[in-house]
DOVOMI-926782 format. One record per residue (C-alpha): residue in one letter; y negated, z negated, x negated. Coordinates in steps of 0.05 Angstrom, whole numbers, always signed. Each point is the difference from the previous one (the first is absolute). Layout:
! residues N
<pt><residu>A</residu><y>Y</y><z>Z</z><x>X</x></pt>
...
This chain:
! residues 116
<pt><residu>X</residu><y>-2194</y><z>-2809</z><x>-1693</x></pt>
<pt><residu>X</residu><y>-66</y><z>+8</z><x>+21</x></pt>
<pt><residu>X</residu><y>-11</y><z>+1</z><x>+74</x></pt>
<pt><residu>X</residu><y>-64</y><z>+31</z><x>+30</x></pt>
<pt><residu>X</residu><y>-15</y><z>-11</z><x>+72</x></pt>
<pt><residu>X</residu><y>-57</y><z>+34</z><x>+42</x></pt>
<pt><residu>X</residu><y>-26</y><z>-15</z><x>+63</x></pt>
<pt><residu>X</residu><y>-56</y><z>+43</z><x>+21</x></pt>
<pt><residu>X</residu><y>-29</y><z>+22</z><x>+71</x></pt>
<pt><residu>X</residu><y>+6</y><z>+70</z><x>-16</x></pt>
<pt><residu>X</residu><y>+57</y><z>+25</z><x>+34</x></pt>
<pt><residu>X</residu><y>+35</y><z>+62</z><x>-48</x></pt>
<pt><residu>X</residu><y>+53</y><z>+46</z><x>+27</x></pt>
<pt><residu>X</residu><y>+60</y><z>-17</z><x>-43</x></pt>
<pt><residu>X</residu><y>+2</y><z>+58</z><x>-37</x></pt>
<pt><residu>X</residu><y>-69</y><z>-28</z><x>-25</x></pt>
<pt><residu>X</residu><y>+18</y><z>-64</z><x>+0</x></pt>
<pt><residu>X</residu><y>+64</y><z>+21</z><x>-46</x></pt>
<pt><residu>X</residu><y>-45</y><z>+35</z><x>-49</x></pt>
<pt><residu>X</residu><y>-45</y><z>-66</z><x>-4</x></pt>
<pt><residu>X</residu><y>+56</y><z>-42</z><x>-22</x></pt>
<pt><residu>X</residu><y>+29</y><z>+49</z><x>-41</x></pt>
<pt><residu>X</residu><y>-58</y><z>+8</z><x>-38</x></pt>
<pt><residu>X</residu><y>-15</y><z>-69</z><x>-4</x></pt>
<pt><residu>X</residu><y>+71</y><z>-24</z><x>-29</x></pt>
<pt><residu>X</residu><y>-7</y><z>+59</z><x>-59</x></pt>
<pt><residu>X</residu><y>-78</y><z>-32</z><x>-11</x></pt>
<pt><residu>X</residu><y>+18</y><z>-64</z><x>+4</x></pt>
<pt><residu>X</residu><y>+68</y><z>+7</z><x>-44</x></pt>
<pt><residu>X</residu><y>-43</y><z>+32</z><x>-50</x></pt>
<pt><residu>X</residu><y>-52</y><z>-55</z><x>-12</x></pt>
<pt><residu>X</residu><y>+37</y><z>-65</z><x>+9</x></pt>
<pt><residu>X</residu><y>+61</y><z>+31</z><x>-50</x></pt>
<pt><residu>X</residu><y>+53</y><z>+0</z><x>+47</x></pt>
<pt><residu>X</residu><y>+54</y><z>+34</z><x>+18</x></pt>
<pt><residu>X</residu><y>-16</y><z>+40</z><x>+60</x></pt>
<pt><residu>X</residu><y>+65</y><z>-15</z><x>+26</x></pt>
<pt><residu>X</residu><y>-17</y><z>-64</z><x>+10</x></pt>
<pt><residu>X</residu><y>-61</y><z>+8</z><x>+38</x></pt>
<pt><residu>X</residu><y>-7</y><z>+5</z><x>+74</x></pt>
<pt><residu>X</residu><y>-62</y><z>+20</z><x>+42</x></pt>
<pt><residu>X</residu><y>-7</y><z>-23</z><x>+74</x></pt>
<pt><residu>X</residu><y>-60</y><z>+32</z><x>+46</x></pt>
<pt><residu>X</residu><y>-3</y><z>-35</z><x>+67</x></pt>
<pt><residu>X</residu><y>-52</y><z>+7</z><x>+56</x></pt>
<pt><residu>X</residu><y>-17</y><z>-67</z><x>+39</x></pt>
<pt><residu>X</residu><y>-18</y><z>-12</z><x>+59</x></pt>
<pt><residu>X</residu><y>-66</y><z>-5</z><x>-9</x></pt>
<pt><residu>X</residu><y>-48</y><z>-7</z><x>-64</x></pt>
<pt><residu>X</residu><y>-78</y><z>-6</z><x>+3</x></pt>
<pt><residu>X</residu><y>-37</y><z>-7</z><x>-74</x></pt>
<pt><residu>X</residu><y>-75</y><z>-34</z><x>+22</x></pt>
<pt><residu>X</residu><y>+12</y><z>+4</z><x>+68</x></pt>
<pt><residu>X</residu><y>+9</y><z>+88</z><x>-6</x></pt>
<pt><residu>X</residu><y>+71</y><z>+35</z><x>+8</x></pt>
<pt><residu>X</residu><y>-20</y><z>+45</z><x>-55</x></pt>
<pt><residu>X</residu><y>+58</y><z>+16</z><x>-50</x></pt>
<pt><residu>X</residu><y>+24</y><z>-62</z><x>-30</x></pt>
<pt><residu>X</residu><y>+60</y><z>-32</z><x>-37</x></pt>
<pt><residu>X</residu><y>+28</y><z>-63</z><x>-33</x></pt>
<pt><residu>X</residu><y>+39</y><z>+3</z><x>-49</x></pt>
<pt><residu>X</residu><y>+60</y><z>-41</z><x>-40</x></pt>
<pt><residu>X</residu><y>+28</y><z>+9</z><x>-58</x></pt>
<pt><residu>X</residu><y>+61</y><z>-35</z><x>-33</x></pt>
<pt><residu>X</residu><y>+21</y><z>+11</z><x>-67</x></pt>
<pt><residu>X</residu><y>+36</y><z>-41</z><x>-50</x></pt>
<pt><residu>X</residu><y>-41</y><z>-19</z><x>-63</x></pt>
<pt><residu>X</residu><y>-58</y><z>+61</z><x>+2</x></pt>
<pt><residu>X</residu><y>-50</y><z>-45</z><x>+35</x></pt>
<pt><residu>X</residu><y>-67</y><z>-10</z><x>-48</x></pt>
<pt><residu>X</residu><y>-79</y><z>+0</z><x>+14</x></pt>
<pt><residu>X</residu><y>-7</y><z>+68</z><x>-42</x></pt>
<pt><residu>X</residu><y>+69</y><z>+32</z><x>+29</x></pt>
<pt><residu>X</residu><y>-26</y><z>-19</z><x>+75</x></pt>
<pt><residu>X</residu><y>-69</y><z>+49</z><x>-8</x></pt>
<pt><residu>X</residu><y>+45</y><z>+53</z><x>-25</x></pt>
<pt><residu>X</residu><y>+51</y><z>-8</z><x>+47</x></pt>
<pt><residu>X</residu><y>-58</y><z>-15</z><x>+58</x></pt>
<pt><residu>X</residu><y>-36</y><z>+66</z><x>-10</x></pt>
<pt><residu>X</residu><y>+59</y><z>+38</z><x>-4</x></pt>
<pt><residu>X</residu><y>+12</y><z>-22</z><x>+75</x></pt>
<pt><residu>X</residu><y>-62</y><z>+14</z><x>+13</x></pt>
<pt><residu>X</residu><y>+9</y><z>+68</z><x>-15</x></pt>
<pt><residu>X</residu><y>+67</y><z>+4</z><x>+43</x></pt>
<pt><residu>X</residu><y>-26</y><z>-36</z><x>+61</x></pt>
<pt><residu>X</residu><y>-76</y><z>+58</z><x>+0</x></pt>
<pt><residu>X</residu><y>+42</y><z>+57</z><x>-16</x></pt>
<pt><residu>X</residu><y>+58</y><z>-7</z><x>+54</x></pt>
<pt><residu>X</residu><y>-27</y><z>-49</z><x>+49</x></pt>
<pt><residu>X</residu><y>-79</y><z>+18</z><x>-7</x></pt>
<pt><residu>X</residu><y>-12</y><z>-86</z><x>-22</x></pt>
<pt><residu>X</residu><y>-54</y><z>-12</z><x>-38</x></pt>
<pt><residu>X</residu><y>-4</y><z>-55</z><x>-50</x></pt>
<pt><residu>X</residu><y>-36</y><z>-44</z><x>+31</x></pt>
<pt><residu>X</residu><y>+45</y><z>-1</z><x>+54</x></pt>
<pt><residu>X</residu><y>+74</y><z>-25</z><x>-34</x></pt>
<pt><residu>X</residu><y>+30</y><z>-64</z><x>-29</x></pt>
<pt><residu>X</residu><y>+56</y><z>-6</z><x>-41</x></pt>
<pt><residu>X</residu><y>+34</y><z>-62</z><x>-18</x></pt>
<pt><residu>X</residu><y>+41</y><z>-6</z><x>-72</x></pt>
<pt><residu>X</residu><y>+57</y><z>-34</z><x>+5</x></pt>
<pt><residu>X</residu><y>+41</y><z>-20</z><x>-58</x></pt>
<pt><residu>X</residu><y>+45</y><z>-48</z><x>+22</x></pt>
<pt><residu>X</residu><y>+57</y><z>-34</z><x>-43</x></pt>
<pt><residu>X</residu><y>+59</y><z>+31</z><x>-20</x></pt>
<pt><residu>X</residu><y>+51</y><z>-47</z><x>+28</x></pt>
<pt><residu>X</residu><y>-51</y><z>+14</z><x>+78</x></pt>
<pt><residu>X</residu><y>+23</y><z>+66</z><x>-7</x></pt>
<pt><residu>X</residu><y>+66</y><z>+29</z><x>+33</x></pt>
<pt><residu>X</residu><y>+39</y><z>+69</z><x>-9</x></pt>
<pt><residu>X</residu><y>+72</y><z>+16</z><x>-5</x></pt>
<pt><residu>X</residu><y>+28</y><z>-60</z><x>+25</x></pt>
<pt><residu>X</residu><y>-41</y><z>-45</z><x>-55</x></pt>
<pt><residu>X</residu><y>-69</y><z>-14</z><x>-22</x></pt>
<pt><residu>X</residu><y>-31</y><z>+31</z><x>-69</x></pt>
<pt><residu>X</residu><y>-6</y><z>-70</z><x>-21</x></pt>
């Protein structure tokens, strides 16, 4: 597992949208060392998002994945998606969060059980 979710206010047709996630689950198998069938990439479009009061292209970000979490993983992994969010979605980097979250294994379900 990891899981990757996007909410952004830019609204992508889905064949864009598609090619966002799919290029985001092969980047983001490839630097946290996982098995890319284990990783899935949500892109949703809220209601509405302002960033400083502007409805400029925005997006926060979560990502959950099982032991990968580390100060010097989190740049690495942070300016990847920063790279993802200007190149399909046209968000800058001063304009995105994303939250690490590494929870335990046991808080974890898939497949009827938990990895724990």
């Amino acid at each position: 597992m990891p899981a990757f979710t996007v909410k952004c206010n830019v609204e992508l047709s889905k064949e864009k949208a598609t090619a966002f996630c799919k290029e985001a689950s092969k980047v983001l198998a490839e630097i946290l060392g996982k098995p890319e069938s284990f990783v899935t990439v949500t892109y949703e479009i809220p209601l509405a998002m302002t960033w400083d009061g502007s409805e400029e292209p925005a997006a926060v970000c979560t990502l959950i994945s099982l032991g990968t979490s580390s100060p010097d993983h989190n740049v690495k992994v942070s300016a990847k998606v920063s790279d993802l969010l200007r190149k399909h979605c046209g968000v800058q980097p001063s304009r995105y969060y994303v939250e690490f979250v590494d929870p335990p294994r046991s808080d974890l379900g898939w497949n009827g059980r938990t990895f724990g």
